[in-house]
One Martini backbone bead per residue (centre of mass of N, CA, C, O) as a GRO file, in nm:
protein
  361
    1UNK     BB    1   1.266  -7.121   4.285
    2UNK     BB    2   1.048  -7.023   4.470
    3UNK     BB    3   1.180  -6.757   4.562
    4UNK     BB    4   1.215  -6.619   4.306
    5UNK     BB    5   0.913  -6.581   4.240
    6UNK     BB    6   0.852  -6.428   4.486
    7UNK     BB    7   1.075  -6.224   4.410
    8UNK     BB    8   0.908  -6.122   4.118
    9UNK     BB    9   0.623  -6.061   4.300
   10UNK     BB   10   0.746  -5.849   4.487
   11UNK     BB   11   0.816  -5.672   4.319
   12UNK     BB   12   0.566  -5.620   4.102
   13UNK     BB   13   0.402  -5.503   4.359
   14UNK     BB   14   0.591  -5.279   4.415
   15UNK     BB   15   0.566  -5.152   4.162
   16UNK     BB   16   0.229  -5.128   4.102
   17UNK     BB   17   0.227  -4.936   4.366
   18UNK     BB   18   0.411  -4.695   4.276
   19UNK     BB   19   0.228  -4.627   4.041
   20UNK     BB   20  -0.055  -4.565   4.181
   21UNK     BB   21   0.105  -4.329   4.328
   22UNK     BB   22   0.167  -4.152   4.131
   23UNK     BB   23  -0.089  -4.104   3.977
   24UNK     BB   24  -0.264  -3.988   4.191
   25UNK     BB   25  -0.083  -3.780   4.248
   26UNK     BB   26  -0.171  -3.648   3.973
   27UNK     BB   27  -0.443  -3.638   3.990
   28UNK     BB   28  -0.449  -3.423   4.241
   29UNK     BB   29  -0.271  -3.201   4.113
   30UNK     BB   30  -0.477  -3.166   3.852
   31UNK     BB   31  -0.746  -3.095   4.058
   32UNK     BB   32  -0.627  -2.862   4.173
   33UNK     BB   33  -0.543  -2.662   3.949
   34UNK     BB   34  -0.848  -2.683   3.819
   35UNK     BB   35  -1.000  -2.537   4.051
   36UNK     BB   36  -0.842  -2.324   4.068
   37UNK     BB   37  -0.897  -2.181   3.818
   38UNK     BB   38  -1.217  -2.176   3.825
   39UNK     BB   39  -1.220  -1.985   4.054
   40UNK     BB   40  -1.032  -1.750   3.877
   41UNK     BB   41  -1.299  -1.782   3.711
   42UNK     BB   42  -1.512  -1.597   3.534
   43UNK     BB   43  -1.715  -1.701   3.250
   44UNK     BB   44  -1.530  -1.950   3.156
   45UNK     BB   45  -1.657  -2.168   3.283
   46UNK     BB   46  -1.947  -2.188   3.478
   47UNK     BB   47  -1.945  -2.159   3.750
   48UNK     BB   48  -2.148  -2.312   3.939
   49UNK     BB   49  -1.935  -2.285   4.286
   50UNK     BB   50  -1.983  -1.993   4.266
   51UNK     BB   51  -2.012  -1.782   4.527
   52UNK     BB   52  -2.211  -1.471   4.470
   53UNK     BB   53  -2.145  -1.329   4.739
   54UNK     BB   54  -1.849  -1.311   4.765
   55UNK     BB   55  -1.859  -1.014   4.488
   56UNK     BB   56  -1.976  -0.821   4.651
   57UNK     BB   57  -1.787  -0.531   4.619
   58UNK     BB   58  -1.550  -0.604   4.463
   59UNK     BB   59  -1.277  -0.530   4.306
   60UNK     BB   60  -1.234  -0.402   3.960
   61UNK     BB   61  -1.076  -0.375   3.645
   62UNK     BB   62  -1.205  -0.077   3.483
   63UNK     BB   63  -1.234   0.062   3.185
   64UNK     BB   64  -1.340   0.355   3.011
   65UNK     BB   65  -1.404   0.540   2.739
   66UNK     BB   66  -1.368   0.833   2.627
   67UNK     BB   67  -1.593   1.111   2.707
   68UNK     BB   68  -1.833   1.310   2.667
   69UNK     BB   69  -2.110   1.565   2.734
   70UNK     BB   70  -2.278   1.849   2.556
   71UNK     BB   71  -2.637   1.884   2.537
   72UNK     BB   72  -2.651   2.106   2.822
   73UNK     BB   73  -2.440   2.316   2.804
   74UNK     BB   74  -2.617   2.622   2.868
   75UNK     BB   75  -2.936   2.436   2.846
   76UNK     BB   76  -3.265   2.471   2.951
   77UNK     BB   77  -3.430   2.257   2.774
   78UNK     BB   78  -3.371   1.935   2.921
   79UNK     BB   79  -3.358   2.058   3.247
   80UNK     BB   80  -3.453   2.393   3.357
   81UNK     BB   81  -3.109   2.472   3.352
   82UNK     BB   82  -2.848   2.720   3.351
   83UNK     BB   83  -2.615   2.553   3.554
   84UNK     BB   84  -2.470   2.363   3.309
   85UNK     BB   85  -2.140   2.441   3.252
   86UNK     BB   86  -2.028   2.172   3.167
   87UNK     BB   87  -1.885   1.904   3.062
   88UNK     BB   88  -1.905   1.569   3.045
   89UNK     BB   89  -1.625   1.363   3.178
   90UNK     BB   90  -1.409   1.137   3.256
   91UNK     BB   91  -1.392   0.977   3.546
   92UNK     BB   92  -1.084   0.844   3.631
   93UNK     BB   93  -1.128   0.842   3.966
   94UNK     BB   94  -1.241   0.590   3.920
   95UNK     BB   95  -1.360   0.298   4.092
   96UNK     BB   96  -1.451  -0.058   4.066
   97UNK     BB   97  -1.755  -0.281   4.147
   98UNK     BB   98  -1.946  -0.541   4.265
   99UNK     BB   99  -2.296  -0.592   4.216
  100UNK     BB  100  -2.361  -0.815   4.024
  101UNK     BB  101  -2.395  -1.175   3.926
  102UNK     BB  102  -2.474  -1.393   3.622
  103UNK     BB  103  -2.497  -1.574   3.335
  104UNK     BB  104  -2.462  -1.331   3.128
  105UNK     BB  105  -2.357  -1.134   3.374
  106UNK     BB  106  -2.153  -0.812   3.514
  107UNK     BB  107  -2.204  -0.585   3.737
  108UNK     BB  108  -2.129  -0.217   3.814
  109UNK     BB  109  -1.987   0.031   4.045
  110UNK     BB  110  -1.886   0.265   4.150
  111UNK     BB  111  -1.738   0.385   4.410
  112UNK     BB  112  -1.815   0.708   4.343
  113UNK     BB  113  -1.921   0.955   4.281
  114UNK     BB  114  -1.909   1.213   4.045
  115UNK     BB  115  -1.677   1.501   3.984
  116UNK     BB  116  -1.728   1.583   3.666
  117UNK     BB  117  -1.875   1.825   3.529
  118UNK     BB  118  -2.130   2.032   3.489
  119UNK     BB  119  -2.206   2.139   3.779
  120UNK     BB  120  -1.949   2.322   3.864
  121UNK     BB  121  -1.758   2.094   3.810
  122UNK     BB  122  -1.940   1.841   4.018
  123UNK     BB  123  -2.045   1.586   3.892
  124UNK     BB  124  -2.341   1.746   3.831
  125UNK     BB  125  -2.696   1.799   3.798
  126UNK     BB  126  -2.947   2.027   3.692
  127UNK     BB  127  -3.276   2.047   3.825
  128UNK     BB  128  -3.597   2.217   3.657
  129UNK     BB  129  -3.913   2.149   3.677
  130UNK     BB  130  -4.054   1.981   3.405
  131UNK     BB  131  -3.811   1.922   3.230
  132UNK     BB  132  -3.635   1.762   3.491
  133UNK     BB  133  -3.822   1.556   3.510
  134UNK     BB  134  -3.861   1.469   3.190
  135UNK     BB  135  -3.528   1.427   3.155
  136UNK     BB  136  -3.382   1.252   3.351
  137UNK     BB  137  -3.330   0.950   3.314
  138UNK     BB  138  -3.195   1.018   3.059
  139UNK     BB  139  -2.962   1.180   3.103
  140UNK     BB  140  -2.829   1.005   3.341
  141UNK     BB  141  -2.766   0.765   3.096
  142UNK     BB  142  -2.663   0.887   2.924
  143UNK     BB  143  -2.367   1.017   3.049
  144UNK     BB  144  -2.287   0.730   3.124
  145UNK     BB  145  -2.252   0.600   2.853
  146UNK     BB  146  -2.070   0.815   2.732
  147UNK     BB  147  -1.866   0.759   3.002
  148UNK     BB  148  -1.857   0.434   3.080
  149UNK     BB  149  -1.814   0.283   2.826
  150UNK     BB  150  -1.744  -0.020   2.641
  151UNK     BB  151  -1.695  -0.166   2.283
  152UNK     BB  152  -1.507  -0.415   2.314
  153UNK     BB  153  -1.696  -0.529   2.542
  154UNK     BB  154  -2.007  -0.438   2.576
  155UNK     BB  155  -2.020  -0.212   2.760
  156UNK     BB  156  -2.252  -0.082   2.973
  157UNK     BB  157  -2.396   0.227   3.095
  158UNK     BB  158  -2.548   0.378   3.368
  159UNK     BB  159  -2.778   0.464   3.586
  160UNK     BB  160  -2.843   0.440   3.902
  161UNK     BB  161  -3.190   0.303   4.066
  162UNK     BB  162  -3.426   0.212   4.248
  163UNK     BB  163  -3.430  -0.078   4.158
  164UNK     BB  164  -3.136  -0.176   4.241
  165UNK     BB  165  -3.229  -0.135   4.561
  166UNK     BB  166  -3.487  -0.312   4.578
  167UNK     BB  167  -3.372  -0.558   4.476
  168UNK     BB  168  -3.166  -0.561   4.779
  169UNK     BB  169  -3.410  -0.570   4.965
  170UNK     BB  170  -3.527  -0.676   5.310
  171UNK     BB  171  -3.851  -0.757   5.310
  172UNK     BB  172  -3.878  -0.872   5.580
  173UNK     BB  173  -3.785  -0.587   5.696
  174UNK     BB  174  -3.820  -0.376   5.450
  175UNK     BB  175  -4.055  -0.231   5.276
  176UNK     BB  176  -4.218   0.015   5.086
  177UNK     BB  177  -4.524  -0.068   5.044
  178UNK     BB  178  -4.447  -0.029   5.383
  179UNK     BB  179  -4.459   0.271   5.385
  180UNK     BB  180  -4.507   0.545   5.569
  181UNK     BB  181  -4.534   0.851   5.446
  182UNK     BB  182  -4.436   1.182   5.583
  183UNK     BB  183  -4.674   1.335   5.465
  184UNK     BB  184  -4.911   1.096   5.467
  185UNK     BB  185  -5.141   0.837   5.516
  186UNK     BB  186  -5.007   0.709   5.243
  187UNK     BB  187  -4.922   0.401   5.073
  188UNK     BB  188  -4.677   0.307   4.885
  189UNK     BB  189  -4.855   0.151   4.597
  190UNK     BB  190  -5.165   0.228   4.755
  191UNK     BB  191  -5.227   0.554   4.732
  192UNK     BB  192  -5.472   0.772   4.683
  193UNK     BB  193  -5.529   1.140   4.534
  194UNK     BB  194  -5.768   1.400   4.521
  195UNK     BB  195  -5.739   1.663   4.299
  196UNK     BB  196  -5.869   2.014   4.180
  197UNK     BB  197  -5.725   2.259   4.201
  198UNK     BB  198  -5.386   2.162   4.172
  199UNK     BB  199  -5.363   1.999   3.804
  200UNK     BB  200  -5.034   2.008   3.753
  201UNK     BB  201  -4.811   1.885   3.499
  202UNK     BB  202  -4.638   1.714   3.340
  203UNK     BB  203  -4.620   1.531   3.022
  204UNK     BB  204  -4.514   1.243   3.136
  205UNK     BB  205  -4.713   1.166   3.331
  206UNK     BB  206  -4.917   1.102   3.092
  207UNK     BB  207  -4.711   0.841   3.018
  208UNK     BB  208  -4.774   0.692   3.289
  209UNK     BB  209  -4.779   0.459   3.554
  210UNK     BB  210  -5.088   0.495   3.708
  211UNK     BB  211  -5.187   0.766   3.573
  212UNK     BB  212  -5.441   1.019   3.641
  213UNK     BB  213  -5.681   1.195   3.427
  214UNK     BB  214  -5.979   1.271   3.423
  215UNK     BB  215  -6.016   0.955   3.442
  216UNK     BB  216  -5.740   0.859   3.298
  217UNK     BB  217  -5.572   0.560   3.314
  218UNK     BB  218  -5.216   0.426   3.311
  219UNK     BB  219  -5.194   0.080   3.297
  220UNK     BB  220  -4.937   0.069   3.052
  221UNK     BB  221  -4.667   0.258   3.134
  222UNK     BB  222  -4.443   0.370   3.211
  223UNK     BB  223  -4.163   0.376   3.409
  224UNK     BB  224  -3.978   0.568   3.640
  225UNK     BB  225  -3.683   0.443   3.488
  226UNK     BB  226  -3.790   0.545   3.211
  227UNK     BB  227  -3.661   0.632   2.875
  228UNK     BB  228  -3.644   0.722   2.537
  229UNK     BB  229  -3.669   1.008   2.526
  230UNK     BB  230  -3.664   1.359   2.471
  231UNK     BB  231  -3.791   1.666   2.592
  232UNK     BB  232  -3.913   1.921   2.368
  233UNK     BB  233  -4.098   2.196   2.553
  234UNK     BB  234  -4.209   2.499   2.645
  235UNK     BB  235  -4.406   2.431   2.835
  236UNK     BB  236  -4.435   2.427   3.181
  237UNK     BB  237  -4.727   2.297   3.148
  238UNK     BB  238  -4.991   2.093   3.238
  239UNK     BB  239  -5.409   2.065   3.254
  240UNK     BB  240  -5.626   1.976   3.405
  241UNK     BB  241  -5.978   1.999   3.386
  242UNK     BB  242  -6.040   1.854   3.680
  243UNK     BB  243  -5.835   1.605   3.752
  244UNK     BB  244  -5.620   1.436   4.001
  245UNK     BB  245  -5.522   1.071   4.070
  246UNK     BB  246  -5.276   0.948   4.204
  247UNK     BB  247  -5.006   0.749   4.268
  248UNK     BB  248  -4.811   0.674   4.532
  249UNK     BB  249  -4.391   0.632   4.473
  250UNK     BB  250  -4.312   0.803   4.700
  251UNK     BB  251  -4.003   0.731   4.929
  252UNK     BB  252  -3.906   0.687   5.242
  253UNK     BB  253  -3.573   0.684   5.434
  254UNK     BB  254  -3.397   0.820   5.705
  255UNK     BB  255  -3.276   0.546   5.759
  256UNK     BB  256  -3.036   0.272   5.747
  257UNK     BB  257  -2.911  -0.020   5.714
  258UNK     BB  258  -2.764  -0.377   5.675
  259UNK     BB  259  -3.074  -0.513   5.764
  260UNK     BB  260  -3.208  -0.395   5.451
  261UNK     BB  261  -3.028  -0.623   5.342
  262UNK     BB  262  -2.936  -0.910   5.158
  263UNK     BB  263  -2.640  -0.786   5.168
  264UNK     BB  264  -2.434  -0.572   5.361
  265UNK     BB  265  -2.245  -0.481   5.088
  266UNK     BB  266  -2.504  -0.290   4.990
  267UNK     BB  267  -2.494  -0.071   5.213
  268UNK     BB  268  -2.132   0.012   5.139
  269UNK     BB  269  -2.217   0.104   4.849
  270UNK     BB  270  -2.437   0.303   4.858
  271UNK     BB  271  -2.352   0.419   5.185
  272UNK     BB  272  -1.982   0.368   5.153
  273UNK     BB  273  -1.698   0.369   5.180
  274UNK     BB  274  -1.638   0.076   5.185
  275UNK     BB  275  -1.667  -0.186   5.402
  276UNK     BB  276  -1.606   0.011   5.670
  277UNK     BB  277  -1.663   0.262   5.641
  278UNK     BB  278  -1.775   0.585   5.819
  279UNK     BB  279  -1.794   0.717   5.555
  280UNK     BB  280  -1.971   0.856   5.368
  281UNK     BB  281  -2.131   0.945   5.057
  282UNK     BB  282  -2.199   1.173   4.810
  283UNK     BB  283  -2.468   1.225   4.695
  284UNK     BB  284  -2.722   1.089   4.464
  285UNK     BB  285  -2.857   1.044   4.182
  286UNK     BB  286  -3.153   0.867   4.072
  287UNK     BB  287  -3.291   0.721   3.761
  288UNK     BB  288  -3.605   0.830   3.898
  289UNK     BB  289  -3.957   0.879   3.966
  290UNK     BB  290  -4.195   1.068   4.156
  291UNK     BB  291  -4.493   1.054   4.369
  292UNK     BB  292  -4.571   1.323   4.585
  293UNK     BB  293  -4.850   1.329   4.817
  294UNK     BB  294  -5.029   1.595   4.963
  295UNK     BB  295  -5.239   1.787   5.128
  296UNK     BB  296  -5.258   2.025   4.823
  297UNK     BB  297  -5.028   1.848   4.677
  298UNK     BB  298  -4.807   1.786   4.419
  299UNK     BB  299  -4.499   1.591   4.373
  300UNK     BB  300  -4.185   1.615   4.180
  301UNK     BB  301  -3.976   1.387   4.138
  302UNK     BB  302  -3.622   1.257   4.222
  303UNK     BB  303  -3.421   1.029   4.316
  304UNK     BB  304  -3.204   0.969   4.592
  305UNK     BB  305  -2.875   0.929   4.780
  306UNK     BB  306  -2.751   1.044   5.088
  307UNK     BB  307  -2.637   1.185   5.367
  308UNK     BB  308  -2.725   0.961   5.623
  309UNK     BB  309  -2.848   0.697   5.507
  310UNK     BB  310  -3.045   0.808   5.272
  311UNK     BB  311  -3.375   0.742   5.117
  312UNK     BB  312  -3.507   1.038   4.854
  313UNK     BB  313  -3.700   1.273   4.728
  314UNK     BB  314  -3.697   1.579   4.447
  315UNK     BB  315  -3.835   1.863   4.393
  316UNK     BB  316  -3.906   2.028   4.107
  317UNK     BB  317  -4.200   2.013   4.094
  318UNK     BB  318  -4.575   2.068   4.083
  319UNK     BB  319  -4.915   2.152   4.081
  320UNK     BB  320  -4.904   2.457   4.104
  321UNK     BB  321  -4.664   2.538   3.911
  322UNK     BB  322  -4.419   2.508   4.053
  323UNK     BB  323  -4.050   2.545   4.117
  324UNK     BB  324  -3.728   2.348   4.139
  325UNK     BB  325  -3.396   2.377   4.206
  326UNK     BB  326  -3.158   2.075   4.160
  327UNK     BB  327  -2.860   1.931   4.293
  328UNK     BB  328  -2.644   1.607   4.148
  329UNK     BB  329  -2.486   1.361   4.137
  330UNK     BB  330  -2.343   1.042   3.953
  331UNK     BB  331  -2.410   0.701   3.924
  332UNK     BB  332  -2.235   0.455   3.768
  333UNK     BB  333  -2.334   0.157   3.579
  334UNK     BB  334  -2.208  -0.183   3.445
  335UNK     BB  335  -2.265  -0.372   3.171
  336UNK     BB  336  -2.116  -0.721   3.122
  337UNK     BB  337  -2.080  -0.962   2.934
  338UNK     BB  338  -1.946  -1.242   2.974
  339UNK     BB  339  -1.916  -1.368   2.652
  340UNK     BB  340  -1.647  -1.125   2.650
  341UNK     BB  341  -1.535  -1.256   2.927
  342UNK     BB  342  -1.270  -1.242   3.181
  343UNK     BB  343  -1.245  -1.299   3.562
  344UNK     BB  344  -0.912  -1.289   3.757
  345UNK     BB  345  -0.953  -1.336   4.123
  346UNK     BB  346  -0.675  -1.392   4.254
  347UNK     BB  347  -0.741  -1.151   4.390
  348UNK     BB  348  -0.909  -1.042   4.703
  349UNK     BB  349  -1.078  -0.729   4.633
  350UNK     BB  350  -1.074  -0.545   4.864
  351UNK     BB  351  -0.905  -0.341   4.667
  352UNK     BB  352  -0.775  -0.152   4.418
  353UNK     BB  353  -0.469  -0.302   4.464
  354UNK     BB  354  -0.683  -0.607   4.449
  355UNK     BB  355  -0.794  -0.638   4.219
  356UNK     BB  356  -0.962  -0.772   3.956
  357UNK     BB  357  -0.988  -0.878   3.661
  358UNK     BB  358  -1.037  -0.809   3.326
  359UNK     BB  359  -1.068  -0.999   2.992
  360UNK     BB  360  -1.041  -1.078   2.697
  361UNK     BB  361  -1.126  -1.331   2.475
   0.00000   0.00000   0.00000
């Protein structure tokens, strides 16, 4: 009888052994799965411990609605160039990278600058004179709207901006504010230079932040890299009756590398093809204004991205009265609400042909 029950407990801790080793397994198996899911999806699950710097330059599948942009084309009313000889039409072969993710949204950058539409069919831009100044900003980011949004997915396109770029400078290592610009003894953002002799402004710089006329100064104007509307006036410039005494915005840096910047894969966005690729990528307006101080006259610029890792500003007009007429492409970037998509990692992003996916929620 002693055996019997003997025997009857030991089947039975073997059971309960069996079960409880089956259940762990089941368990082990559903906590890898349900990982391996958050790891795959962002946006859907909120997931918290996405190392979002691992992102940054990844491929991913994004489609922008075709769009048109019609209202420059051989006109200089407001850009001051009869140069813009075509429309801008969705640049099909752009593919889009991952610039930065955060709780509500997700930047994407195409992977280069616009190739179709503008000035002689070459997805540029020809900005000259006051007006060119005076309606960079919102023309750059008008024609990116137009052409590569997607009101499905509520993605907004804009073009890429000074300000963008600045975000992601490792300020320890070089810092705008601390760049002693090329052409004067003044400090980017902390200089100013007074002008009597030669005067003359665009009309938008009147209402700008930090503008100073006739000591008149516009300490809470608009921004460098914003517009709100079209400048529509026949006058080639406005001229201070006494002086101008503006603050230099304008910043040059000649060549560029990897340690400018605050993760490594923003300097290969920026001014390269690719991951390690060495083909520099080509030149592009930002859609941002500065004012670049001289030492007889004062330069209204457009900043730009060239070849040769460098960002600097191009003047279209300045304070005597002169204009130059200058053209380049556009880079544009867009942002897309989490709330609205959900995004596919299974990819490892690294090329176009292993993109992650948007998929819509």
């Amino acid at each position: 009888m002693k055996f019997i029950i003997e025997k009857i407990k030991t089947n039975l801790i073997l059971r309960i052994s069996l079960i409880a080793i089956f259940t762990i397994a089941i368990i082990g198996i559903a906590v890898l799965i349900l990982s391996t899911f958050d790891f795959e999806t962002i946006g859907a699950t909120n997931n918290e411990e996405l190392d979002v710097s691992e992102a940054i330059g990844k491929y991913i599948k994004y489609t922008p609605e075709v769009g048109t942009y019609s209202q420059i084309t051989n006109n200089k009313q407001y850009t001051g160039s009869h140069s813009n000889n075509y429309d801008f039409i969705t640049d099909t072969s752009l593919n889009w990278r991952v610039w930065s993710i955060d709780d509500k949204k997700i930047t994407l950058v195409s992977d280069k600058p616009t190739e179709v539409g503008g000035y002689k069919n070459l997805g540029a831009i020809s900005l000259s004179n006051c007006n060119g100044y005076n309606n960079a900003v919102k023309l750059l980011n008008d024609i990116c709207k137009t052409c590569y949004s997607n009101n499905e997915i509520k993605a907004v396109s804009r073009s890429m901006n000074i300000d963008d770029i600045e975000a992601v400078l490792n300020k320890e290592i070089w810092a705008p504010e601390n760049y002693k610009t090329r052409k004067t003894e003044l400090m980017a953002y902390s200089g100013r230079k007074e002008y009597k002799v030669t005067r003359c402004y665009p009309v938008i710089y009147k209402e700008e932040r930090y503008s100073n006329i006739d000591n008149i100064e516009k300490e809470e104007g608009i921004e460098r890299s914003f517009q709100n509307s079209l400048y529509e006036i026949n006058q080639n410039y406005l001229k201070a009756d006494e002086k101008l005494n503006p603050l230099q915005t304008a910043w040059t840096k000649t060549k560029m590398s990897e340690k400018n910047f605050t993760h490594s894969n923003y300097y290969y966005l920026i001014f390269k093809n690719g991951f390690d690729n060495k083909d520099g990528l080509m030149s592009y307006f930002l859609a941002s204004r500065a004012v670049d101080l001289n030492e007889n006259n004062i330069d209204y610029d457009i900043f730009e991205v060239s070849s040769g890792n460098k960002i600097h500003t191009n003047t279209v007009f300045n304070s005597r009265g002169g204009s130059l007429e200058y053209w380049d492409r556009l880079r544009p970037m867009v942002e897309i609400p989490l709330e609205e998509i959900v995004i596919n990692s299974k990819n490892n992003g690294m090329t176009k042909d292993t993109a992650w996916v948007i998929e819509k929620k």
